[in-house]
Steps between C-alpha positions, in 0.01 A plus 500: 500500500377480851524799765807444736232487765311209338817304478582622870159346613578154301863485634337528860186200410794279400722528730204445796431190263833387528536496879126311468659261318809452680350434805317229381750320351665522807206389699450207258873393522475513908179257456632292237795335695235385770282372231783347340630344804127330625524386134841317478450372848165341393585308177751232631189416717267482205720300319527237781162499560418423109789249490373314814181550379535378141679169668175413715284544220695292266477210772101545545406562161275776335213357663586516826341825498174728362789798467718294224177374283497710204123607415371456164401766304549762745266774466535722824792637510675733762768710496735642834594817317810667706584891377624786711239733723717813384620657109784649393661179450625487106228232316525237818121508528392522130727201470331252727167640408569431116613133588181443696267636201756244218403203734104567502528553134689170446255337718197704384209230399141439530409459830838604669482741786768701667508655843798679688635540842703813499815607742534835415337819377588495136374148423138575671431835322592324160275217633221746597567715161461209264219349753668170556341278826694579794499230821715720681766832547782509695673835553821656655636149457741484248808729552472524873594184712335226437378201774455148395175544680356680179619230270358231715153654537434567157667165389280353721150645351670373181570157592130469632339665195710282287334195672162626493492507162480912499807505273655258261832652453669772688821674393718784589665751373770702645828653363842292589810733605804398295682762586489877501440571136269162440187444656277257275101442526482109595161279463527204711230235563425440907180287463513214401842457611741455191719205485853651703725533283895522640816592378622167435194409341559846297816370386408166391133418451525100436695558898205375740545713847712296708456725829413209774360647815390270764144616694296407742170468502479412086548718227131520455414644826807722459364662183161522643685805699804601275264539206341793627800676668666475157206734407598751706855450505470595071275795589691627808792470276322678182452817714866508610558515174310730361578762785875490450420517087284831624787635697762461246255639197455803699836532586610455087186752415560750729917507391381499181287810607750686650778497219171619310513801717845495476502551139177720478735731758787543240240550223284807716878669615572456107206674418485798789852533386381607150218630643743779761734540195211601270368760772844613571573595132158684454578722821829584327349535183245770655774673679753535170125593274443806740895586557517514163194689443620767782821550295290548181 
């Protein structure tokens, strides 16, 4: 059994964890109703912009322009990998990193090559550990506020890479917030840009989409610009995502951490219990051995 002052030392490292711990999930809960908020107030205006979107492409056709075509036998592939700059954040990171590596398996071939633009720390040193081609890093990005600006910039260098032949596909991944206990890794394809798919043509796919909206100058020349905005609107979008999924992960890890302590606590005051109790008897055991040994 351990000396009281062993326990006494452990007692003290787990309580310091503890406060550690709490303060980060309190931190994390603070940030995670901004994130949260950016988030919800950002979706109705991604889904209007897809549904408008979707309506003008219908109207001008998939060859209305480069950004719709579908390339055959794509062999460059990128991927917009979106993970936290920070740990201590359950398996949030592991997660998105493990659905990158099953879509380069499933796509694995001769001839196929993958490269990654990273926003955050975690995705570039498993990029740079497992010496995948990296275009570019962003950092400090994810989990703090986030401008459009970012979204546009680098949606922009993918737009004009996509043209230029430098990729064939590009997808991203990112983690979608559910809800506090269910953040899940998505893939989505950004170039070329999937057929729109909406809710009514969710619930009924033999339903054509009926949205009519009337523009001026043509659809065509409309797309010409929408096309690329609904590049970054996706990515902009993916990053909101993924740092209110960070948020609330930390939040559920670092709980989860704390009643750890919580428990480990009860187990150590247990023990120095026993530990007292056990020293307490010897001293008395001493004491009655020479009494007695006095009186003999």
């Amino acid at each position: 059994m351990p000396s009281l002052k062993d326990v006494e030392l452990k007692i003290s490292a787990v309580k310091k964890t503890k406060q550690i711990t709490k303060a980060m999930n309190m931190v994390a809960t603070s940030r995670l109703r901004g994130a949260q908020n950016n988030m919800e107030n950002f979706r109705p205006y991604a889904g209007k912009f897809a549904e408008v979107l979707g309506s003008l492409a219908e109207k001008a056709g998939d060859e209305a322009s480069p950004l719709l075509i579908p390339r055959e036998n794509a062999r460059k592939i990128h991927i917009v990998l979106c993970t936290s700059d920070r740990g201590l954040c359950g398996g949030f990171n592991v997660n998105l990193i493990h659905k990158a590596q099953a879509f380069m398996q499933e796509k694995a071939a001769d001839g196929v090559s993958f490269s990654f633009t990273n926003f955050g720390k975690k995705g570039r040193d498993w990029c740079r550990n497992n010496n995948q081609e990296r275009v570019s890093e962003h950092l400090g990005i994810v989990g703090s506020k986030i401008g459009f600006n970012v979204a546009s910039t680098e949606g922009r260098k993918l737009v004009e890479a996509f043209l230029a032949d430098t990729y064939d596909e590009v997808y991203v991944v990112y983690a979608e917030f559910f809800g506090m206990g269910k953040q899940v890794p998505v893939l989505k394809q950004m170039l070329p840009i999937p057929p729109i798919v909406t809710e009514e043509a969710e619930l009924d796919a033999d339903t054509p989409y009926l949205a009519e909206h009337i523009c001026e100058p043509s659809a065509e020349n409309l797309l010409s610009d929408l096309l690329p905005r609904n590049v970054y609107v996706q990515l902009f979008s993916a990053l909101l995502e993924t740092s209110t999924s960070e948020h609330a992960a930390r939040m559920a890890a670092m709980d989860n951490a704390t009643k750890a302590c919580n428990d480990m606590l009860e187990d150590l005051t247990l023990m120095y219990n026993k530990a007292r109790q056990t020293a307490i008897t010897a001293e008395l055991m001493d004491i009655v051995g020479g009494a007695e040994a006095l009186n003999g």
